[in-house]
PAZAKE-645987 format. One line per 10 residues: number of its first residue (from 1); for each residue x, y, z of C-alpha. Coordinates in pm, whole numbers, plus 50000, padded with zeros to 5 digits. Example, Ala and Ser with C-alpha at 12.3 -4.5 7.8 and 13.67 -1.06 7.14 Angstrom:
% residues 2
1	51230/49550/50780 | 51367/49894/50714
END
This chain:
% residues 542
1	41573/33184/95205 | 41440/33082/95573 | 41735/32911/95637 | 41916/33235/95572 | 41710/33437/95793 | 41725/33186/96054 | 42170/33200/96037 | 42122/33561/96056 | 41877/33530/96367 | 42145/33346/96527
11	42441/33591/96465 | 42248/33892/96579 | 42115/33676/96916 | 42535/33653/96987 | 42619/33973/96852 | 42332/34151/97107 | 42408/33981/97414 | 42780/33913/97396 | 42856/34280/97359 | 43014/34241/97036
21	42893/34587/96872 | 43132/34814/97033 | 43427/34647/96777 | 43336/34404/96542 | 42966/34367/96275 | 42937/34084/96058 | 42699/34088/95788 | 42529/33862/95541 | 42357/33928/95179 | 41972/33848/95147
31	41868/33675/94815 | 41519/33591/94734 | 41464/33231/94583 | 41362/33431/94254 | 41609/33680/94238 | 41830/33725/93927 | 42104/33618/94138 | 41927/33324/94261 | 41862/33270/93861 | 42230/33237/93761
41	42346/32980/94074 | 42052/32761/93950 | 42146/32797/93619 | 42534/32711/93643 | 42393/32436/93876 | 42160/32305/93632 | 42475/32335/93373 | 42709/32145/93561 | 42460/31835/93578 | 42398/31813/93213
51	42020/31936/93172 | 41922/32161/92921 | 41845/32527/92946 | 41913/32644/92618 | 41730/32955/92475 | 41481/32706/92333 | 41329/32602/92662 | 41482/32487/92985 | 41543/32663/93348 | 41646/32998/93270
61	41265/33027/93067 | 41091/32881/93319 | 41185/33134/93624 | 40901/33346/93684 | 40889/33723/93632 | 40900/33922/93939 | 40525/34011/94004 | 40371/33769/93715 | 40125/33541/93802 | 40374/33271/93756
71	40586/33436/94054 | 40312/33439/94311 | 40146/33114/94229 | 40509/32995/94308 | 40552/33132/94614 | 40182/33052/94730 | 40218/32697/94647 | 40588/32666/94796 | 40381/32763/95071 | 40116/32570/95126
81	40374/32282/95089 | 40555/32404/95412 | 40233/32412/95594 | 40125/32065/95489 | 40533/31976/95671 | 40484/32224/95983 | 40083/32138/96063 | 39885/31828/96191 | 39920/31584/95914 | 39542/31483/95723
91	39562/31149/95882 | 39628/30975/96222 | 39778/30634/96062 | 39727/30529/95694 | 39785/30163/95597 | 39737/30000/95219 | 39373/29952/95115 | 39351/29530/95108 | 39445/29558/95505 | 39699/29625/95738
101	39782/29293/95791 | 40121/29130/95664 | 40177/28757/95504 | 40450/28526/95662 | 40431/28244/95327 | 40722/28052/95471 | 40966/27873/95249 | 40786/27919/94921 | 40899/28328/94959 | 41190/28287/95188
111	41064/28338/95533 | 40959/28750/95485 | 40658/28897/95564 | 40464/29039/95283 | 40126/29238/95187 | 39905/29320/94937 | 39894/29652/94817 | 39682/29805/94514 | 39832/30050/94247 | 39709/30260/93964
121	39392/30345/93814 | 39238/30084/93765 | 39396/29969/94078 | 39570/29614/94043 | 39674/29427/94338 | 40043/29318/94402 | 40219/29100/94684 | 40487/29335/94790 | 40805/29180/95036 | 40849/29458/95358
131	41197/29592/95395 | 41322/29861/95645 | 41648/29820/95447 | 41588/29989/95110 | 41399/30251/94967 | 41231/30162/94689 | 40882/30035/94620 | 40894/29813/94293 | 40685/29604/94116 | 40713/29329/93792
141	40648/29505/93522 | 40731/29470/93095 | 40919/29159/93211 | 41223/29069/93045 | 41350/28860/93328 | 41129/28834/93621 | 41023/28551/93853 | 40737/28326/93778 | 40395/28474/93826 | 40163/28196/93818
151	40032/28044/94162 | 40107/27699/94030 | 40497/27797/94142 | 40371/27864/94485 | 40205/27606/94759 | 40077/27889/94969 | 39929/28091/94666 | 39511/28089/94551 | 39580/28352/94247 | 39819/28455/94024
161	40026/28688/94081 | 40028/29048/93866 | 40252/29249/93611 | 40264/29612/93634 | 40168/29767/93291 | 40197/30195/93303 | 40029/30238/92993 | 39692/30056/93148 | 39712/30293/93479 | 39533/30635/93364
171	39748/30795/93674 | 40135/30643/93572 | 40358/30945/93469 | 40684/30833/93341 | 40956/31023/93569 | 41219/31155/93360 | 41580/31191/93392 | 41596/31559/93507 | 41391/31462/93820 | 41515/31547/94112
181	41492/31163/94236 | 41636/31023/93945 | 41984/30904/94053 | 42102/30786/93706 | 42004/31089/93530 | 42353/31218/93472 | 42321/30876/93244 | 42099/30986/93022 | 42148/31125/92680 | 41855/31346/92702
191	41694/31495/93018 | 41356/31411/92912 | 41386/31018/92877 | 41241/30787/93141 | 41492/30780/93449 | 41641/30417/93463 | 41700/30263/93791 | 41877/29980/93923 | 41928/29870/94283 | 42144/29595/94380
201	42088/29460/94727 | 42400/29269/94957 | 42253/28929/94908 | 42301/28650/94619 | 42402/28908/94346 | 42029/28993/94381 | 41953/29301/94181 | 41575/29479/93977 | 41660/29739/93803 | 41403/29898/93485
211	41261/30270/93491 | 41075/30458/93726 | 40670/30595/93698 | 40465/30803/93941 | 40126/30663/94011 | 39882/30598/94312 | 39866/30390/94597 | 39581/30277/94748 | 39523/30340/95124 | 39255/30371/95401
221	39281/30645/95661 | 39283/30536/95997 | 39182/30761/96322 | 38981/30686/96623 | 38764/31008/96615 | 38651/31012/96212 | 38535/30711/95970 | 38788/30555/95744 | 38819/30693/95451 | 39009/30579/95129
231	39332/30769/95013 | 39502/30765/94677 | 39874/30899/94751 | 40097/30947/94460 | 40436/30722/94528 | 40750/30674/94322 | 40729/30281/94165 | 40983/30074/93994 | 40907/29928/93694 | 41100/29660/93763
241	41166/29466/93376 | 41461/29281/93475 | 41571/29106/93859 | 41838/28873/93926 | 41950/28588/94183 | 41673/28559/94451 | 41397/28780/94316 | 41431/28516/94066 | 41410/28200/94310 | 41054/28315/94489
251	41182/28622/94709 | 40993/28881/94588 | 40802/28748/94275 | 40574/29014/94282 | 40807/29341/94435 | 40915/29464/94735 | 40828/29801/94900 | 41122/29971/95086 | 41019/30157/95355 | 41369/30313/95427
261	41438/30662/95442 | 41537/30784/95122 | 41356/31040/94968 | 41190/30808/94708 | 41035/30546/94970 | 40672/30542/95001 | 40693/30639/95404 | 40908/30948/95296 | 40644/31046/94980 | 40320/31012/95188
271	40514/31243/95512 | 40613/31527/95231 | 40259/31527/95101 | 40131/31635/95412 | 39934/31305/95454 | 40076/31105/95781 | 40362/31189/96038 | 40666/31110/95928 | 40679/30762/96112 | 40586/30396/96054
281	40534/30113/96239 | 40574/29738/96242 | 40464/29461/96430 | 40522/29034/96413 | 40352/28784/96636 | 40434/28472/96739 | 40208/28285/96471 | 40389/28515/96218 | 40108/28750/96143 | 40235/29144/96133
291	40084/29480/96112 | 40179/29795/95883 | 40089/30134/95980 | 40188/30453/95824 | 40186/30748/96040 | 40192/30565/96397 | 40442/30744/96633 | 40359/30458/96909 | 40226/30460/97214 | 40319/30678/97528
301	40559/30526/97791 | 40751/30288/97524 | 41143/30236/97466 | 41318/30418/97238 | 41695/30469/97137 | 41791/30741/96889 | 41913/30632/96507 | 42275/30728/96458 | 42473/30837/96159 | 42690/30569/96024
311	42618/30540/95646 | 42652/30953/95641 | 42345/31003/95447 | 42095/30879/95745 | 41912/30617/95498 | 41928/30324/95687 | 41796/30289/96056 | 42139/30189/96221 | 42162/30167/96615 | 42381/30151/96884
321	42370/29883/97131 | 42586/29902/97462 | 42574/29532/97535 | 42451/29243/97482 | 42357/29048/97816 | 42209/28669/97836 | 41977/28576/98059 | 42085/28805/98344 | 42434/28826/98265 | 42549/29096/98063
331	42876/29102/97836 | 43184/29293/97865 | 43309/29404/97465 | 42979/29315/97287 | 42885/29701/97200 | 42786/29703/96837 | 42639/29936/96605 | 42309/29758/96438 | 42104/29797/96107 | 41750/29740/96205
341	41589/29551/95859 | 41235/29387/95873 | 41356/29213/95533 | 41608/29033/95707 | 41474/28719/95877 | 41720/28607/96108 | 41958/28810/96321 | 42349/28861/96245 | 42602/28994/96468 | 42997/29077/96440
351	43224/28781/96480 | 43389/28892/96803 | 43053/29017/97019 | 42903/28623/96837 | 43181/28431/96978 | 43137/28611/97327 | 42689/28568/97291 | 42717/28210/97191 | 42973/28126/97410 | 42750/28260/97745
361	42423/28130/97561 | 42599/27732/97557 | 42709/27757/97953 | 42326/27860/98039 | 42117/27644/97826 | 42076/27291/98010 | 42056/27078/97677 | 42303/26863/97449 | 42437/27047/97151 | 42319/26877/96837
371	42334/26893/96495 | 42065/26927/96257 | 42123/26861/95847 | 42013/27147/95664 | 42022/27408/95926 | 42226/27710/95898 | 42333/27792/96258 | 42584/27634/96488 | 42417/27629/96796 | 42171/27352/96761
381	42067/27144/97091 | 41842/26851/97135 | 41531/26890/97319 | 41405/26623/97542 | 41091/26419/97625 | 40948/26711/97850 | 40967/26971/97567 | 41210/27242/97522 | 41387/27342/97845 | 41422/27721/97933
391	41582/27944/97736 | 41760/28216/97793 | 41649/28549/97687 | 41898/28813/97464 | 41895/29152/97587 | 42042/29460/97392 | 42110/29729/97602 | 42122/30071/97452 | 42279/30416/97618 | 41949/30576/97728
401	41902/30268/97997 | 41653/30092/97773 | 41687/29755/97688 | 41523/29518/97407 | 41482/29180/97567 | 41429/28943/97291 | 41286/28633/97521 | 41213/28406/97224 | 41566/28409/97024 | 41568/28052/96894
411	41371/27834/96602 | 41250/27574/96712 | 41243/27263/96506 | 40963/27021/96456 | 40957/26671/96368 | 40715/26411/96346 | 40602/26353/96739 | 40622/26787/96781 | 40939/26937/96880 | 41269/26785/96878
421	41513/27024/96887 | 41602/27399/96856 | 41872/27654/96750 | 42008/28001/96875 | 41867/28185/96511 | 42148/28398/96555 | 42505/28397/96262 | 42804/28552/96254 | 42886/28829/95995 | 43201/28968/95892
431	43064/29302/95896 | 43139/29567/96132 | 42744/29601/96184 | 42530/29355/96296 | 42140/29336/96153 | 41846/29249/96385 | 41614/29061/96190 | 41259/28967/96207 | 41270/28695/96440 | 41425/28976/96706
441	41128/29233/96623 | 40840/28894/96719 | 40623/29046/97021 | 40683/29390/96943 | 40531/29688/96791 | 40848/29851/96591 | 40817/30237/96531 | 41043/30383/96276 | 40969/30734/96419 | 41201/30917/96118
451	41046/31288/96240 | 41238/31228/96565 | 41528/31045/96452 | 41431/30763/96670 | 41347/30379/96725 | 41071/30257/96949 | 40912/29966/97056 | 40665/29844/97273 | 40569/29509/97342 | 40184/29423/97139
461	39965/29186/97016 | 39916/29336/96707 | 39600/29422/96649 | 39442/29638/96414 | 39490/30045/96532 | 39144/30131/96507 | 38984/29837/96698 | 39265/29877/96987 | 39644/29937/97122 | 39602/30305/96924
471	39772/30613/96964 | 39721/30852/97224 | 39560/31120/97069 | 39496/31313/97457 | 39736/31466/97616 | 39966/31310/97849 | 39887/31355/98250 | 40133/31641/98284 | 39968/31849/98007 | 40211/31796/97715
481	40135/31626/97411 | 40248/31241/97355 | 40374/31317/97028 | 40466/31689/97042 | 40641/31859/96687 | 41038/31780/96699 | 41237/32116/96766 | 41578/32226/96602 | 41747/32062/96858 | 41585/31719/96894
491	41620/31703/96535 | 42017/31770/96504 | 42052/31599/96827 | 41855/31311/96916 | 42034/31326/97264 | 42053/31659/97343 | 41787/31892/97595 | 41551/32033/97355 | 41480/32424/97435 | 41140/32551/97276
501	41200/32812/97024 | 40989/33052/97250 | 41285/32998/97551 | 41589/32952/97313 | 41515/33377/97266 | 41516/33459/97582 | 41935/33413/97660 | 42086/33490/97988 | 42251/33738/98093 | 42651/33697/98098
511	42908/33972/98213 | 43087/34112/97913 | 43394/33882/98080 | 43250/33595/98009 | 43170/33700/97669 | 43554/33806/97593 | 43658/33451/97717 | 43460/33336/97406 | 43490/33597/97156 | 43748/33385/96937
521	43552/33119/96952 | 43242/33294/96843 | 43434/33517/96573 | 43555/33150/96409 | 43201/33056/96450 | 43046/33344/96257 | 43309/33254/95975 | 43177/32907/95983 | 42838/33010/95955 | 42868/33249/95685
531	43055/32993/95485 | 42795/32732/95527 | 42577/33017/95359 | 42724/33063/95097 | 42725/32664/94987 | 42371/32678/95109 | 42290/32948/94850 | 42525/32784/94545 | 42353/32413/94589 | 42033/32498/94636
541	41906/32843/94455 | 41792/32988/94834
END
C-alpha cells in the first residue's frame, strides 16, 4: 500500500512541475492490503506455491472482515511493526549473554573464532563458529551424524560440548513449511510439517542440514547512558541432525551462527524486531581475541566503502577494491571484487591480481624464499638471527579514496629457539572473487553496517563497548547526527548525494522547454513505473 502511494507521489511531483496536465494524465488504482481484490492475488499466490486454502481452513478464512476486530488488530499491529523499523531501536549494541568476547581454539577447530552463546528456556550454552558468509545460526541437535561432543576430542576444551533438544526448550516452536522463511517448503507434502533445511557451504563437501525451530537467544543490552539489561530475542535455529566433511573433523562441533544478510540470520531477526540497528560489528587482535557486537554502526570519522550487488540478491557482503598496492607501490590490473567472510581464515585472491601481489611482495621483502613442509602457501622465506625483517604492508584501495592497509599480512612460523621463518598468508583462487579472511580483518573493528549498505572499519583494540572505544551517541561538531536514519537514496544508492525527503519536495523550477526535451523520457518512465506496480501488487497482496 505505502509503496503505492509513494509511486503515485512521484508521478504527480513530474506531472505538476513538468507541465504535463495540459495533454497527457496517468493514473493508478488504490487497493487496500485487505481489500477483496487484495484477497484473490494472495490467494492465486498462495495457490501457485502449493499451500492450502481450501474451504476447510487456509488463507482465504483467515482474511479479516472489513471493520472486525480481526481487521483492526491487523492493521494496528502491522503498525507498530513499522515503527519498531522507522524509530530509535530499544538498544544501543546487544551482544550474547556469556560475553562479547570471541574464542580463537587454534588447530583443534580450524583456526576460526568462536563464542558461546545460550539458547532456549532453560537456556543451554553452545560454542557457535562466526561467519559473515552464511546466514544461518545452527546448532547439534537429534544427532544422526554430528561431530564428537565430548571435550576429550578437544585439547583446548574444559566441558563438553551440548546437543540441542526442542522438546526440553519451553520457547522452541517448530517452523513449518508454509513459513515465509522456509526455502524447501515447496518440498513438503503438507504445509504444516516442520520446514527441512539444508545448507551446503563451498568447502570439503561440507554440508548440516535437519529442520528449523524458533526459540530465544540470550543477550545483554549494551548502552553507555542505562544499566545492562538481559534480552531474550526470538531467532530462527537449525536443528542441525546430520553435517558432513569438516563439521565432522572439529570445524564447528557445536554450530555455527551466520551473521549474513539473509532474512533468517540472527543480525537480520534482532534489526526486524525493533531491537538493535541493523548493523554488526567485528573485531580480532593480534593475540587472536575478537569482539561481537550487535547493533554497533562504528565510530565517527572511520573508512567505509559501500557493499555492491554481485550475487543479485545482496546476501553476501561483496566489495570492490580498485587496487591492490605493496608497500608504497600500487598495482596496475589488480581491481577485484571481494567477499568479506570472518569464517574464512586466510585471505584468497584471483589468479591474475595473485601473480601480480606476490610477484611485487618477493622484489620488496629482503629475505631468502624457503620452503616449509606442511604449509599451504608459496611464499615462504627464512627469517634470520635478528628476527623477522620488515615487511611490507598490503593495501586495498577502494573508489571512495579509502584504503585498508593490512600491515601484518604474513604467519609467522615458530620453531624451537622463537621464530624461524614466515609466509605471505595469502592463495590463489580460481574464482572471479577474492575473500578477505580473518587474518586481513586483525587490528580492526569491522562494521557490517547492512542499514546503509556499507563496510567500515576502524583500527581498535577491542575492548569491550561499554568500558571504552563506544559509539558516539552526541552529535557530531557540525550538528548532525553520527549515525543519522538512511534516506531513499542512500539506500538504492550507496554512492549517490542523498536529498532529505523534506528538500526532495521542494523541485526547481524548469521552463516548460526543458520539460518537452524530456517528456518521452518521462512518458516511458511513467509506463515503467506503473508496471512495476502492478508486479508489486500481484507478489505481494499490497
Amino acid at each position: 500500500m505505502e509503496i503505492r502511494l509513494i509511486l503515485l507521489d512521484f508521478l504527480f511531483i513530474l506531472y505538476i512541475n513538468c507541465g504535463l496536465s495540459e495533454n497527457t494524465f496517468y493514473s493508478a488504482k488504490l487497493v487496500h492490503r485487505f481489500s477483496d481484490e487484495a484477497k484473490a492475488h494472495h490467494s492465486a499466490r498462495v495457490l501457485k506455491n502449493g499451500a492450502e486454502i481450501a474451504d476447510s481452513g487456509g488463507a482465504g478464512d483467515a482474511w479479516p472482515k472489513r471493520r472486525s476486530l480481526d481487521y483492526y488488530r491487523r492493521l494496528l499491529s502491522s503498525d507498530i511493526q513499522r515503527q519498531k523499523l522507522k524509530l530509535n531501536p530499544q538498544f544501543q549494541f546487544l551482544y550474547p549473554s556469556r560475553g562479547s568476547a570471541t574464542l580463537p581454539l587454534g588447530n583443534d577447530f580450524g583456526w576460526l573464532h568462536y563464542m558461546w552463546i545460550d539458547i532456549g528456556t532453560p537456556n543451554v550454552s553452545f560454542l557457535v563458529a562466526l561467519d559473515a558468509g552464511s546466514d544461518l545460526l545452527w546448532v547439534p541437535c537429534n544427532c544422526v551424524q554430528c561431530a564428537p561432543l565430548s571435550s576429550s576430542y578437544y585439547s583446548s576444551l574444559d566441558k563438553d560440548l551440548s546437543e540441542y533438544n526442542p522438546s526440553g526448550s519451553s520457547t522452541s516452536k517448530p517452523l513449518s513449511c508454509s513459513h515465509q522463511l522456509c526455502e524447501f517448503g515447496l518440498n513438503c507434502e503438507n504445509p504444516k510439517q516442520q520446514c527441512p533445511y539444508t545448507v551446503n557451504y563451498s568447502s570439503d563437501e561440507t554440508s548440516t542440514s535437519g529442520v528449523l525451530v524458533e526459540d530465544v537467544l540470550h543477550l545483554v543490552s549494551g548502552h553507555t547512558n542505562a544499566p545492562n539489561m538481559s534480552v531474550r530475542a526470538p531467532v530462527i535455529i537449525g536443528c542441525g541432525s546430520k553435517q558432513t566433511g569438516g563439521y565432522l573433523n572439529g570445524v564447528a562441533p557445536d554450530g555455527l551462527m551466520g551473521l549474513g544478510r539473509g532474512e533468517i540470520s540472527a543480525p537480520s531477526r534482532l534489526a526486524k524486531a525493533g531491537l538493535i540497528r541493523n548493523s554488526f560489528s567485528l573485531c580480532f587482535t593480534e593475540d587472536d581475541s575478537g569482539r561481537l557486537f550487535f547493533g554497533d554502526q562504528g565510530v565517527a570519522g572511520e573508512q567505509s566503502t559501500s557493499f555492491l550487488s554481485s550475487d543479485k540478491k545482496n546476501l553476501t557482503y561483496i566489495v570492490g577494491v580498485d587496487a591492490c598496492c605493496i608497500g608504497s607501490s600500487c598495482l596496475e590490473y589488480t581491481n577485484f571484487e571481494a567477499l568479506v567472510d570472518s569464517g574464512t581464515s586466510f585471505t584468497f585472491l584471483p589468479g591474475q591480481v595473485y601473480e601480480r601481489v606476490v610477484k611485487e611482495f618477493n622484489g620488496q621483502v629482503n629475505a631468502s624464499k624457503s620452503d616449509f613442509e606442511g604449509y599451504p602457501w608459496q611464499y615462504c622465506y627464512k627469517s634470520s638471527s635478528e628476527g623477522l625483517p620488515k615487511i611490507p604492508s598490503v593495501t586495498l584501495k577502494f573508489a571512495t579514496n579509502n584504503s585498508f592497509v593490512v600491515h601484518d599480512p604474513v604467519f609467522v612460523i615458530y620453531g624451537t629457539q622463537g621464530a624461524v621463518g614466515f609466509c605471505l598468508a595469502i592463495q590463489p583462487t580460481d574464482e572471479d572473487i577474492a575473500t578477505i579472511g580473518q587474518n586481513f580483518m586483525t587490528g580492526y573493528r569491522m562494521v557490517f553496517d547492512r542499514e546503509n549498505f556499507k563496510l567500515g572499519w576502524s583500527h581498535s583494540n577491542c575492548q569491550d563497548l561499554s568500558e571504552g572505544d563506544r559509539m558516539p551517541l552526541t552529535p557530531s561538531a557540525d550538528g548532525t547526527s553520527p549515525n543519522p536514519l538512511p534516506t531513499t537514496v542512500q539506500q538504492n544508492a550507496p554512492n549517490a548525494h542523498a536529498v532529505g525527503p523534506a528538500v526532495a519536495g521542494k523541485t526547481p523550477s524548469k521552463s516548460s522547454a526543458t520539460c518537452q526535451q524530456h517528456s518521452y523520457f518521462t512518458k516511458f518512465f511513467f509506463v515503467m513505473l506503473l508496471a512495476l506496480q502492478t508486479y508489486i501488487l500481484h507478489k505481494y497482496a499490497l
